[in-house]
C-alpha positions as CSV (number, residue, x, y, z in Angstrom):
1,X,36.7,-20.9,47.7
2,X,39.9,-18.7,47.9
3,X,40.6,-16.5,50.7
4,X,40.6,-13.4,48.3
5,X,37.2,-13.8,47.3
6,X,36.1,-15.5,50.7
7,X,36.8,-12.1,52.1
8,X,35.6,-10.1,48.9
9,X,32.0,-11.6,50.0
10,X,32.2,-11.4,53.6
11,X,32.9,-8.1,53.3
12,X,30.0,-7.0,51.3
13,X,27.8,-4.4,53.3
14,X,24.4,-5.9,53.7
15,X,22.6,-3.8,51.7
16,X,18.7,-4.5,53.4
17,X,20.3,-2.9,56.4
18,X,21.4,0.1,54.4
19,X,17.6,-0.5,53.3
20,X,16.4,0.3,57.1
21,X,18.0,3.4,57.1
22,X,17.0,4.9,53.8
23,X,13.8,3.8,53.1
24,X,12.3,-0.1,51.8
25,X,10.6,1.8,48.9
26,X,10.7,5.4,49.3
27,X,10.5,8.4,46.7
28,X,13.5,7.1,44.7
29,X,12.8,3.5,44.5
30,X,9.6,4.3,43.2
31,X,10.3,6.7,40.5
32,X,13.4,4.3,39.5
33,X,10.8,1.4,39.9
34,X,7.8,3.1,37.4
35,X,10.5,3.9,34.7
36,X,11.6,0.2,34.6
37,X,8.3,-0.9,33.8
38,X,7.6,1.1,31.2
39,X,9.4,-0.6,28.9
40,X,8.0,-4.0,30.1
41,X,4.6,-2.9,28.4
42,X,6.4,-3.0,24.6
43,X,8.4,-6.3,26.1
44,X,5.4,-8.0,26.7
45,X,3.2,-6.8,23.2
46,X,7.2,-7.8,21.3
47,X,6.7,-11.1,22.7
48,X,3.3,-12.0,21.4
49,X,3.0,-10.2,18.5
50,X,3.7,-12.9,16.3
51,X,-0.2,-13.8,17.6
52,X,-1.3,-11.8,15.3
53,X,1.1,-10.5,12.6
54,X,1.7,-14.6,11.7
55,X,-2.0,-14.9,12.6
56,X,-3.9,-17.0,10.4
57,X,-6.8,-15.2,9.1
58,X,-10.7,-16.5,7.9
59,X,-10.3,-17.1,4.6
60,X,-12.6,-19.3,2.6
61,X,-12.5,-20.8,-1.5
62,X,-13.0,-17.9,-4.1
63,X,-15.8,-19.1,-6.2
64,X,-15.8,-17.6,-9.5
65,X,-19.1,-18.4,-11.1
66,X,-20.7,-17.4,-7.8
67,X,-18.7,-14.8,-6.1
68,X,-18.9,-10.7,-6.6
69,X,-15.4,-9.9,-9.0
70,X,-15.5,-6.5,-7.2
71,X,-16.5,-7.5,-3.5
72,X,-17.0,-10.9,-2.5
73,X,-19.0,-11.8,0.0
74,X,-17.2,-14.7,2.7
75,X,-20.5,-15.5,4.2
76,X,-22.8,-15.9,1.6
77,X,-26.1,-18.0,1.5
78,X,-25.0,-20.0,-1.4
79,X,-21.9,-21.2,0.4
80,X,-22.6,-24.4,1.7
81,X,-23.7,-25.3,-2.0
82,X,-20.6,-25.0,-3.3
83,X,-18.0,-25.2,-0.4
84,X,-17.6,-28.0,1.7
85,X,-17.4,-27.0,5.9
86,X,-19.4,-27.9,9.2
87,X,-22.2,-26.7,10.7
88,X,-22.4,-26.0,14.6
89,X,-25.3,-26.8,16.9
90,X,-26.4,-23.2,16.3
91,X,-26.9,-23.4,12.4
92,X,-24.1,-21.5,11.7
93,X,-21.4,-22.8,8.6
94,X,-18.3,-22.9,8.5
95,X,-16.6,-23.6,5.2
96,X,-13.0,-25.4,4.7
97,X,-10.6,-23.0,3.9
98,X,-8.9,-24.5,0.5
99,X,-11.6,-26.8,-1.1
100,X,-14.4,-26.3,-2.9
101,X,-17.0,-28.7,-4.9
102,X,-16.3,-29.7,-8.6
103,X,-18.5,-27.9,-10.9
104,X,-21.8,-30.3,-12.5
105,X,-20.2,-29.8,-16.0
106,X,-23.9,-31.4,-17.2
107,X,-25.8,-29.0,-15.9
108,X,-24.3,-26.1,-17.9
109,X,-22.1,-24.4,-15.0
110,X,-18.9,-22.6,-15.7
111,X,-16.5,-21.0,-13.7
112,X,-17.4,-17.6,-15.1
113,X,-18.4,-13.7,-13.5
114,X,-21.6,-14.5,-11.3
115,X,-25.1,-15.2,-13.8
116,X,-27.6,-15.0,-11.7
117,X,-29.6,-18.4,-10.5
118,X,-26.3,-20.1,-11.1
119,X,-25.0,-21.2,-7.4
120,X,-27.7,-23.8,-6.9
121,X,-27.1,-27.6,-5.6
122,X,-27.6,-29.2,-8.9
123,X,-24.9,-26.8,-10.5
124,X,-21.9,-28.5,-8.4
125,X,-21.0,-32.2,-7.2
126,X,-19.9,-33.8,-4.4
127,X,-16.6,-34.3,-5.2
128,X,-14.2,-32.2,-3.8
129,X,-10.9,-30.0,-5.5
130,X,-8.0,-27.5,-4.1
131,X,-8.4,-23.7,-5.1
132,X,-5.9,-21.1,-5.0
133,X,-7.8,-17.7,-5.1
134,X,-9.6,-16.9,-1.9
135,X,-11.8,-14.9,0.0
136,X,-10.7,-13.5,2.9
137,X,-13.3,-13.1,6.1
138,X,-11.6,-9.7,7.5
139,X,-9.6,-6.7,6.9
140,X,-7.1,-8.3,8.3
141,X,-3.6,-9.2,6.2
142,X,-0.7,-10.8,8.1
143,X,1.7,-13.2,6.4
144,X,-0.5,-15.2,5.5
145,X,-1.6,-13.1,2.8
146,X,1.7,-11.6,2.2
147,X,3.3,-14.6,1.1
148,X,0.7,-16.9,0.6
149,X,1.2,-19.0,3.3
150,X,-2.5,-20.6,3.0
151,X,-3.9,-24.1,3.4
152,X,-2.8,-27.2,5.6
153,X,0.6,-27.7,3.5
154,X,1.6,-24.4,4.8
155,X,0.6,-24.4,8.3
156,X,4.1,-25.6,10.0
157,X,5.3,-22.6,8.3
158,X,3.1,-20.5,10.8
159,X,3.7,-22.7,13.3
160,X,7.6,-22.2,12.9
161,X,7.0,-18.8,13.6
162,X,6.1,-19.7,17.8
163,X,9.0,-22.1,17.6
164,X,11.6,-19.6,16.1
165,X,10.7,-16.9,18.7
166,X,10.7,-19.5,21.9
167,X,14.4,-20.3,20.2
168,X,15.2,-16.5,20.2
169,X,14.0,-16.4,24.2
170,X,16.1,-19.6,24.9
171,X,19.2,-17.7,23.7
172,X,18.8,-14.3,25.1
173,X,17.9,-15.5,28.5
174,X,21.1,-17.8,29.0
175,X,23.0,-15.0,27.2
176,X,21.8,-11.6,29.3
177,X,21.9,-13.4,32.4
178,X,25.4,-13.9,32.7
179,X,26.2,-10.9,30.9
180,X,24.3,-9.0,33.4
181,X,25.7,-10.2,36.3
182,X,29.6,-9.8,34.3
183,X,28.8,-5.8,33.1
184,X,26.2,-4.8,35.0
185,X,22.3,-5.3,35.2
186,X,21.1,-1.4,33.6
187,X,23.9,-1.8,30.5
188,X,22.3,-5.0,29.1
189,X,18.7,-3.4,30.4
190,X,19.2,-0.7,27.9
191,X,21.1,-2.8,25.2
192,X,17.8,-5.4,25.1
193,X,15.5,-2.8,24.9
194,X,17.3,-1.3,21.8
195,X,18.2,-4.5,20.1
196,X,14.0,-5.2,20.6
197,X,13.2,-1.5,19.4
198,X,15.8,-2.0,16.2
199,X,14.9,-6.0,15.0
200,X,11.4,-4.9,15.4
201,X,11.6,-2.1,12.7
202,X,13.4,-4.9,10.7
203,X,10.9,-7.6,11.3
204,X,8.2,-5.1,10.3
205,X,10.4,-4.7,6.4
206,X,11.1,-8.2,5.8
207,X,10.7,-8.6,2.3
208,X,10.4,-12.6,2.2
209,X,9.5,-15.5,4.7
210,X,13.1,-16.6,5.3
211,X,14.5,-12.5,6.4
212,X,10.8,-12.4,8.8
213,X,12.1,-15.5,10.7
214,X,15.6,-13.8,11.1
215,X,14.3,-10.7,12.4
216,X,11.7,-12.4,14.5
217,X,14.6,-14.8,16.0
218,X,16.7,-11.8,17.0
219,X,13.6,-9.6,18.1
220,X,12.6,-12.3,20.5
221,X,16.4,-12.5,21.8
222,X,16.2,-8.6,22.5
223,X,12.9,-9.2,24.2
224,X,13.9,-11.7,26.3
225,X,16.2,-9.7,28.8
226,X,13.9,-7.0,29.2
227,X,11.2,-8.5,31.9
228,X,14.0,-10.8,33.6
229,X,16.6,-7.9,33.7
230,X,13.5,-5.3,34.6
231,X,12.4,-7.6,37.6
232,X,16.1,-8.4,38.7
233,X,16.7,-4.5,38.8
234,X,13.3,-4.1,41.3
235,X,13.5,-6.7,43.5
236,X,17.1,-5.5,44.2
237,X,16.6,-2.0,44.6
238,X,13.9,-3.0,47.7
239,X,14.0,-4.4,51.2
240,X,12.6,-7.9,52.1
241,X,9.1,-6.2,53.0
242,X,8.6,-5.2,49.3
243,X,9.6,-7.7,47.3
244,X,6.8,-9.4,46.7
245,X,5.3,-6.1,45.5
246,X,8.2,-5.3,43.3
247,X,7.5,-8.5,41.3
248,X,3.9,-8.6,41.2
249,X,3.1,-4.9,39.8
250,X,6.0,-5.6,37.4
251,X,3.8,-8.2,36.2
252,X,0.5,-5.8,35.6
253,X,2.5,-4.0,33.6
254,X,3.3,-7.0,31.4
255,X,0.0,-8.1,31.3
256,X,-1.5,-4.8,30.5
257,X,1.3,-4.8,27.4
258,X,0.2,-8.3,26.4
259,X,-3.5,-7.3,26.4
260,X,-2.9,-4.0,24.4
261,X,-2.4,-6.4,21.4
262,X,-5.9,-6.4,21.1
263,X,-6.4,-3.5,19.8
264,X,-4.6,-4.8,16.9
265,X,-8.5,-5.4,15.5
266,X,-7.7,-1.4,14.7
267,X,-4.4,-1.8,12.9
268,X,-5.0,-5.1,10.6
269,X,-2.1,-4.6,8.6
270,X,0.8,-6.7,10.3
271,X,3.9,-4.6,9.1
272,X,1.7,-1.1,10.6
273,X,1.2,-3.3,13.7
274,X,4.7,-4.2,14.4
275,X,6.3,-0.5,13.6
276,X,4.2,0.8,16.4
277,X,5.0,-1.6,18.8
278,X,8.8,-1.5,17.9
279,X,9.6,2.4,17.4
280,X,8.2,3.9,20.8
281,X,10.7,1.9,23.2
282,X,13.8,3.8,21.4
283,X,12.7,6.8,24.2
284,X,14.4,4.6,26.5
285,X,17.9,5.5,25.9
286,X,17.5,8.5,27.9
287,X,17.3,5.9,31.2
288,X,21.1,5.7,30.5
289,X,21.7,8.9,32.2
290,X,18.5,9.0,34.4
291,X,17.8,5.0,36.2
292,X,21.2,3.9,38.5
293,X,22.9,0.5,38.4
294,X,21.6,-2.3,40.9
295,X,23.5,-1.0,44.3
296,X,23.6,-4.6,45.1
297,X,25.6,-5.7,42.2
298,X,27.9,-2.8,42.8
299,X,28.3,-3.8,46.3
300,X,29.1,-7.6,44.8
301,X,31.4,-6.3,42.2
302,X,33.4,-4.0,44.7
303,X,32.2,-1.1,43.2
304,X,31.7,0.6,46.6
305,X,32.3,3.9,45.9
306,X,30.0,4.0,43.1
307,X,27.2,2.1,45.4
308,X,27.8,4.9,48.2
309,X,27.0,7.9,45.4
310,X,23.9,5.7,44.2
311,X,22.6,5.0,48.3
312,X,23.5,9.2,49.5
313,X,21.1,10.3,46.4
314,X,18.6,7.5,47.7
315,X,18.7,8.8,51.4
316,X,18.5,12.6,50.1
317,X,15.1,12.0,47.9
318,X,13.8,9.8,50.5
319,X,14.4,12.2,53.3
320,X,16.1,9.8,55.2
321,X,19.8,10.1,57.3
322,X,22.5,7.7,57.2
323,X,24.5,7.0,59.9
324,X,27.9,8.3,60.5
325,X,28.8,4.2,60.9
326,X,27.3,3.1,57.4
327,X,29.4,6.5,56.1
328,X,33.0,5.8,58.0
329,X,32.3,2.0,56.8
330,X,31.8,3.2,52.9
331,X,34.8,5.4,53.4
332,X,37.4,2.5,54.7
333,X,36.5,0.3,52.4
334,X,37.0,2.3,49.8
335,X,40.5,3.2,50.9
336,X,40.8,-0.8,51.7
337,X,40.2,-0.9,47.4
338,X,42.6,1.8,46.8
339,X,45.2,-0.4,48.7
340,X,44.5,-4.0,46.9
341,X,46.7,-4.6,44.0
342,X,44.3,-4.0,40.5
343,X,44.9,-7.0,38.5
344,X,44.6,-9.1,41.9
345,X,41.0,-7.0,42.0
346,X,40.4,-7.3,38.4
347,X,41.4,-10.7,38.4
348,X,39.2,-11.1,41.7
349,X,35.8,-9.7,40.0
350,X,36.1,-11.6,37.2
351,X,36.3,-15.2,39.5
352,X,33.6,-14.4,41.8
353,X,30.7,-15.8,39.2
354,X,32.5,-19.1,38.3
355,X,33.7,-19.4,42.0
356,X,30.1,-19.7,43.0
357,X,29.2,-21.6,40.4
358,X,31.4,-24.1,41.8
359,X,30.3,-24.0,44.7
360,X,26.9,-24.8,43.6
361,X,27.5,-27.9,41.8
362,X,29.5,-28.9,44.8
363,X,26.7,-29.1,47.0
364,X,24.7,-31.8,46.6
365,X,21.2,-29.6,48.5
366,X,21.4,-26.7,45.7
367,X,21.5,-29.5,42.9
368,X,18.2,-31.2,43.9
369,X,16.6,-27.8,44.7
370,X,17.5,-26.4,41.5
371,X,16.9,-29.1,38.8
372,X,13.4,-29.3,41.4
373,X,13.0,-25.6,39.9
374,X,13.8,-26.3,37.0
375,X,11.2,-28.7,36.5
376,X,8.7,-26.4,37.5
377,X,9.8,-24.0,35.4
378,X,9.4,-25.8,32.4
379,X,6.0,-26.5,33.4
380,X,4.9,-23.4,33.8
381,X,5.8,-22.0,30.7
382,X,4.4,-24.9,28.8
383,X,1.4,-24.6,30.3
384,X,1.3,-21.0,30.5
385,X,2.1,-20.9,26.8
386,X,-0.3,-23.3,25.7
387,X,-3.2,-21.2,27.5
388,X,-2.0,-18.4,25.7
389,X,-1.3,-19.6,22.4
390,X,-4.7,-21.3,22.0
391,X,-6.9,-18.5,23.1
392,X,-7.2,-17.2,19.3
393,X,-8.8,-20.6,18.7
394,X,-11.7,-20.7,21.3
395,X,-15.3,-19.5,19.4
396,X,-16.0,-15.9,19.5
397,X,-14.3,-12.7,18.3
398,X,-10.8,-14.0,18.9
399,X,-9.2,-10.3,20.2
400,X,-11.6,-10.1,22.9
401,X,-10.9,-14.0,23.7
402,X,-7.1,-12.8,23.3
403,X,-7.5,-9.6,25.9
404,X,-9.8,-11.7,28.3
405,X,-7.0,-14.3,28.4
406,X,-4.2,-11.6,28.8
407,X,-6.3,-9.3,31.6
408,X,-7.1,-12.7,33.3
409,X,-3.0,-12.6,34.2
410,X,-4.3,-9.1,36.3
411,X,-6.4,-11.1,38.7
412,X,-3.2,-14.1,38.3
413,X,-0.6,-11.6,39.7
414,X,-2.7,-10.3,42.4
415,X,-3.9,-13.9,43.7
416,X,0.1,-14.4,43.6
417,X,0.7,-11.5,45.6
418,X,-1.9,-12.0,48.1
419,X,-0.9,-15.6,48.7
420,X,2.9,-14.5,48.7
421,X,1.9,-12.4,51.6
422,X,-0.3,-14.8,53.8
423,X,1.2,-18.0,52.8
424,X,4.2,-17.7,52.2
425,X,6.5,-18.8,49.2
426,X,5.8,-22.6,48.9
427,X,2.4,-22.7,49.4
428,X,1.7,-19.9,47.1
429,X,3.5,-21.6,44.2
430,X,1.7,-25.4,45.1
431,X,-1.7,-23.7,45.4
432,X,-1.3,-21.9,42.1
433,X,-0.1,-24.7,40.2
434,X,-3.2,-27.0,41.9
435,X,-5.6,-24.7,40.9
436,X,-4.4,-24.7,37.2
437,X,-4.5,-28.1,37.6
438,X,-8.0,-28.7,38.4
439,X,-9.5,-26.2,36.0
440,X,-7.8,-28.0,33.5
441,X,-8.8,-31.3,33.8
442,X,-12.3,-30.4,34.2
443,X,-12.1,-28.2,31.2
444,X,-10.8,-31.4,29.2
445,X,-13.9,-33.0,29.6
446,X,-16.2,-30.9,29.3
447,X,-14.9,-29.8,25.4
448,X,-18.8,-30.3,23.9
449,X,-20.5,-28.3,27.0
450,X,-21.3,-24.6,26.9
451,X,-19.3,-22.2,25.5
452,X,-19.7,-19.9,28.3
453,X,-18.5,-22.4,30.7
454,X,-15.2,-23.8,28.3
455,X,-13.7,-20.1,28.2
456,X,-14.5,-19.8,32.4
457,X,-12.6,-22.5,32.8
458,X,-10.3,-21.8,30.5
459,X,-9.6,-18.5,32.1
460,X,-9.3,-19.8,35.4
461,X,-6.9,-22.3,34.7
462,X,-4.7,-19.5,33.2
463,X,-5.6,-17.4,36.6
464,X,-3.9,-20.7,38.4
465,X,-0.7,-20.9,36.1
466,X,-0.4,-17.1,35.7
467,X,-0.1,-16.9,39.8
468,X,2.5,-19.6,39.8
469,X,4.6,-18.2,37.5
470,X,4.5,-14.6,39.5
471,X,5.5,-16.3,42.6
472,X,8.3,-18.5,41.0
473,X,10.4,-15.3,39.6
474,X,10.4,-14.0,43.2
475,X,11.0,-17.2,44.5
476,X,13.4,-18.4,42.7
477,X,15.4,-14.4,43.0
478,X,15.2,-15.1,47.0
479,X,17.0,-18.7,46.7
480,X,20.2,-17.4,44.4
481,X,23.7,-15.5,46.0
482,X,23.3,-12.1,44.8
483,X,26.7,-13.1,42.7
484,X,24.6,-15.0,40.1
485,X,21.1,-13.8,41.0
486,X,20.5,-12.2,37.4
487,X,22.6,-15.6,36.1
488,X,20.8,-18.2,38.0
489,X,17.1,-16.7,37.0
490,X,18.3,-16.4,33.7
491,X,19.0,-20.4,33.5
492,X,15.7,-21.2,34.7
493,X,14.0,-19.2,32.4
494,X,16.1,-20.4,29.7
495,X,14.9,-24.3,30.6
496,X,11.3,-22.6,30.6
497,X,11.8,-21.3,27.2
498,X,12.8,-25.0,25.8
499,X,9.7,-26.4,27.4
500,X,7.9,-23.6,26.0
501,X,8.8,-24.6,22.5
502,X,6.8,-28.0,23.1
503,X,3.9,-25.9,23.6
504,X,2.6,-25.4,19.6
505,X,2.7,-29.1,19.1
506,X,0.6,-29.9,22.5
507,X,-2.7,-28.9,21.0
508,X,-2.2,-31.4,17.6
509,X,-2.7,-34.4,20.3
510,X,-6.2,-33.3,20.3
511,X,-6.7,-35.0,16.6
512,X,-6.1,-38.3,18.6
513,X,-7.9,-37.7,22.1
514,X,-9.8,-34.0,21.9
515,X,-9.2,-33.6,26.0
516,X,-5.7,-34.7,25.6
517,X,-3.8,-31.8,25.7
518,X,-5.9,-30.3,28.9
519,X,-5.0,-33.3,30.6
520,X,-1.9,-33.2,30.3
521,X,-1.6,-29.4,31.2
522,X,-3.7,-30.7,34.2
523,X,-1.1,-33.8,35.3
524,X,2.0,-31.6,34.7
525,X,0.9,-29.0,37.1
526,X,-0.4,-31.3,39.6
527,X,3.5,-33.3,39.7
528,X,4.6,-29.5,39.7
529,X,2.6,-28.5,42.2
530,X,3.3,-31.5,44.7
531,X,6.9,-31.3,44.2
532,X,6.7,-27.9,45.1
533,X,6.5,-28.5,48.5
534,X,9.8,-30.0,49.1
535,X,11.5,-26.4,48.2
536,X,12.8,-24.2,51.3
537,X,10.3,-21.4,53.0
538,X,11.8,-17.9,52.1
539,X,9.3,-15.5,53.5
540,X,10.9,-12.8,55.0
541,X,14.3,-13.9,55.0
542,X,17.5,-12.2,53.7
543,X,18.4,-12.4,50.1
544,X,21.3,-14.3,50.3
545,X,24.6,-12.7,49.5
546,X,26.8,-16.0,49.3
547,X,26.2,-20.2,48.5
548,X,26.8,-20.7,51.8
549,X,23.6,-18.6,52.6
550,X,21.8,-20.0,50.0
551,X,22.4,-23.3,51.1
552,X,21.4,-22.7,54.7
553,X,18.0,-21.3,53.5
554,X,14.9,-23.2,55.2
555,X,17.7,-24.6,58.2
């Protein structure tokens, strides 16, 4: 490391000591801190959406000799006469969505408007054909119907959907990350929440297939700096005490936004759905003049003067004094600033990121801890993912499964912050991802129990992966230099993002081995969870400012 930026960093003022002095989490943190997570709530219903509005929908074989012109009926009592399907242990049918039996051409039948006494057995065959007019189970429309995305030959279609928006995370977390950290963390904050707001609008008046992908791509690359950038923003505008607390009620917030998709069984049409949950968050531009930058990327970025403005506003809404030290040490510095050369300063800022990134790959203790994290990153969010994405599949009214799976995260969070706060860091993330572990193997084998028992379970396990991705974000914030904090969580949720695109094509394993895919959720977290363990104790510590601090963490 050069001298220049040697002493840049040394020099920083240790902002959780300015934190003594004005408050941890006083009046100004926590107005600054509600208004950030306000915007989570459309982050979090952006990023699922595509649940729904690429949702496939019950749809069922139009039969014309048997079916109302006017209103046909999807569950009628003729069905399973002409309609192939399976029946459950409770009696109930359900038909195949793009066959149908071959009309008994002896027996008279034609596929004509409905003549009564027609749709009897010996009036169709065993044999089975394709259709291509259908009868749909709900009022709901999504792509599906839009653009006829129906039957097996279509169903990667769909499934491309999940796989282009985990692609649109994977870019705008490596990209806002380091752009974050380079111009500042409530620029990019505001930018992502626009860029959502806008590609949303556009997603919603795609006119084909091919322009829906586009816009869903870029929507989930606006999406994806919001929570990181809204958690980076908390955890460093609070002292060590309350950062736990910072992350975890960020994370009701999400979970609240996620569940809110659930009332989607109100507003079936997809295009109605995705205007509302894409025009609201354009309010937001007003934060531009109300939140304040990150002090402690100021302070980083030698921006002192415009950190001491941002801290003397803190202290005066607080209530609190500041010293006459912490004042005359603002003031020299700032004249210290005045008196460096600007292009040596300029030149300075911009070297301070790739400096430390150096300096990481140089030391041989932050590369095992961080492709450790990165690992159990990646498992989280394929797991986490999975949980999610298949909770429109258990039995029952799928946007109550849906909610119950999202409001489950509620419970998640608050085990996380509980065990953040007793147990510290490490065991809070092992215990998590143990737990998850568990619920899912047991939930692997017990697919042909109970219903009621296969969604407990279910929920559980997504309690247990829910908690472990809480505490990792906080976690892994409280083992980066402040330098590339917003960066370094970016990256790891990037490498989560690419794991999370395995997570569609997990469940089609099941057509070999039906408790396949549980087990594997299960055996993941359980290497997770035990590898873990070997990762440094940061309870209570001091964020680190520089690599050398990082490094020296759990010394």
């Amino acid at each position: 490391m050069s001298p220049s930026a040697a002493g840049a960093t040394t020099d920083l003022l240790d902002f959780d000591e300015i934190l003594t002095q004005i408050g941890e989490f006083g009046r100004y943190q926590r107005r600054n801190y509600l208004l950030i997570c306000l915007p989570v709530l459309f982050a979090a219903a952006n990023s699922l959406s595509y649940v729904f509005t690429a949702g496939k929908p019950t749809y069922r074989c139009y039969i014309p000799g048997c079916d109302s012109i006017q209103a046909p009926e999807y569950h009628a009592d003729w069905l399973h006469i002409a309609v192939p399907g399976t029946w459950s242990k409770k009696g109930l049918f359900t038909p195949a969505n793009c066959d149908r039996y071959v009309a008994n051409e002896t027996s008279g039948f034609s596929w004509d408007p409905l003549q009564p006494g027609q749709c009897t057995a010996e009036n169709f065959t065993q044999e089975e054909e394709r259709c291509l007019q259908f009868v749909y189970g709900t009022q709901e429309r999504t792509i599906v119907q839009e653009w006829q995305l129906t039957c097996q030959e279509n169903a990667w279609k769909l499934a491309f959907v999940g796989t282009t928006h985990f692609a649109g995370l994977v870019i705008g977390t490596a990209l806002f990350g380091y752009l974050a950290d380079r111009f500042g963390r409530k620029r990019i904050f505001l930018f992502c929440i626009v860029f959502m707001a806008v590609t949303g609008v556009a997603q919603a008046l795609a006119w084909d297939y091919i322009s829906f992908l586009s816009f869903a791509l870029l929507n989930a690359v606006g999406t994806s700096g919001v929570y990181p950038l809204a958690f980076i923003i908390g955890v460093e505008m609070v002292g060590p005490r309350k950062r736990e607390m910072s992350s975890i009620v960020l994370n009701y917030f999400y979970a609240v936004g996620e569940a809110l998709l659930g009332l989607s069984v109100f507003i079936p049409n997809w295009r109605n759905l995705q205007l509302i949950l894409s025009i609201p968050p354009l309010i937001f531009l007003g934060y531009f003049w109300i939140v304040p930058e990150s002090v402690r990327w100021l302070l980083a970025r030698n921006q002192r003067e415009k950190a001491g403005v941002i801290i003397r506003r803190a202290a005066e809404v607080n209530r609190r004094d500041i010293s006459i030290e912490l004042l005359a040490s603002f003031k020299q510095q700032e004249l210290d600033m005045e008196s460096t050369d600007y292009d040596q300063k300029e030149k300075q800022e911009n070297n301070q990121i790739w400096l430390a990134v150096k300096e990481v790959f140089a030391s041989h203790v932050l590369i095992i801890r961080y492709v450790n994290m990165l690992f159990i990153w990646a498992v989280n969010a394929i797991v986490y993912y999975g949980l999610s994405l298949n909770s429109t599949s258990l039995s029952g009214n799928k946007y109550l499964n849906f909610t119950l799976v999202c409001l489950v995260e509620i419970p998640g969070y608050s085990l996380a912050w509980l065990c953040l706060r007793k147990l510290g860091r490490k065991l809070a993330l092992s215990g998590s991802l143990l737990l998850c572990s568990i619920t899912c193997v047991a939930s692997g084998y017990m697919t042909m129990r109970a219903n009621w028992l296969i969604v407990t379970l279910f929920l559980i396990g997504k309690l247990g992966i829910t908690s472990s991705f809480a505490v990792i974000y906080t976690y892994t914030a409280e083992m980066m230099p402040t330098v590339i904090r917003s960066g370094g969580v970016g990256v790891m949720s990037t490498f989560a993002r690419c794991g999370a695109m395995l997570a569609p094509f997990v469940p089609l394993l099941g057509t070999y081995y039906e408790p396949l895919p549980l087990l594997l959720f299960g055996a993941a977290s359980l290497i997770a969870g035990l590898l873990s363990l070997l990762l440094p104790e940061t309870f209570h510590m001091k964020l680190p400012d520089t690599v050398e601090e990082a490094i020296a963490l759990g010394k």
